[in-house]
N, C-alpha and C positions, 0 to 999 in steps of 0.2 A: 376620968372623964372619957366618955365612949367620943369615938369619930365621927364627924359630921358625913354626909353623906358625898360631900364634894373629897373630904378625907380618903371615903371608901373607894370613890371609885379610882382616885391615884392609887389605892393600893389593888384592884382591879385591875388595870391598868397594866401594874407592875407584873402582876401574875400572868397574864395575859401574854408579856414581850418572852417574860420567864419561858412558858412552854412553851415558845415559839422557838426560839434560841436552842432550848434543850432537843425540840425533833432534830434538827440541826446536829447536833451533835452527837446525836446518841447514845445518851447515857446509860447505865444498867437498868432495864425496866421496872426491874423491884426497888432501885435507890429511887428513880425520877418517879412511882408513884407514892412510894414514903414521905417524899422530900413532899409532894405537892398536897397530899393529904392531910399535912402539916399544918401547912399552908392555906389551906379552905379552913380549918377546926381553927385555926388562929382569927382567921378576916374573919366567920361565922362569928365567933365571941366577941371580938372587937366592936361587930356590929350592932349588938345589944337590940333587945327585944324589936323596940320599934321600925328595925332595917332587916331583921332576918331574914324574912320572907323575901323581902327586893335583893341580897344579896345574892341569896339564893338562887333567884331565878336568875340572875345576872351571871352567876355561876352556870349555872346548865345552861345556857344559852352557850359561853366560852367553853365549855371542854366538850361540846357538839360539836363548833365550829373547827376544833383541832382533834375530833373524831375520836373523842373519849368521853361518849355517851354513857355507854357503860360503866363509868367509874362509879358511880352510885355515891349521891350527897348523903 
């Protein structure tokens, strides 16, 4: 059973403290983009057809605001 939308965004959400946390820290830039990459292709698929689009953009919108525009969905 896919995640409802109020699902998504707690795990949104999660992602979001995630790379907050990690600038903080500064992890290896090759782990912390593997690790997060991970991370969108999992919530992506979780989201199942009818949410992909809005995930998405909820995605690029978050890795703007933490100035990882470039990471390319």
């Amino acid at each position: 059973m896919l995640p409802d939308r109020n699902n998504l965004k707690r795990m949104l959400t999660s992602l979001d403290v995630a790379i907050a946390s990690a600038a903080k820290v500064q992890p290896d830039e090759d782990d912390f983009r593997t690790a997060l990459r991970a991370f969108v292709r999992l919530l992506t698929l979780e989201a199942g057809e009818a949410d992909r689009d809005w995930v998405n953009g909820q995605l690029e919108e978050m890795l703007a605001r933490h100035g990882l525009k470039d990471f390319g969905l």
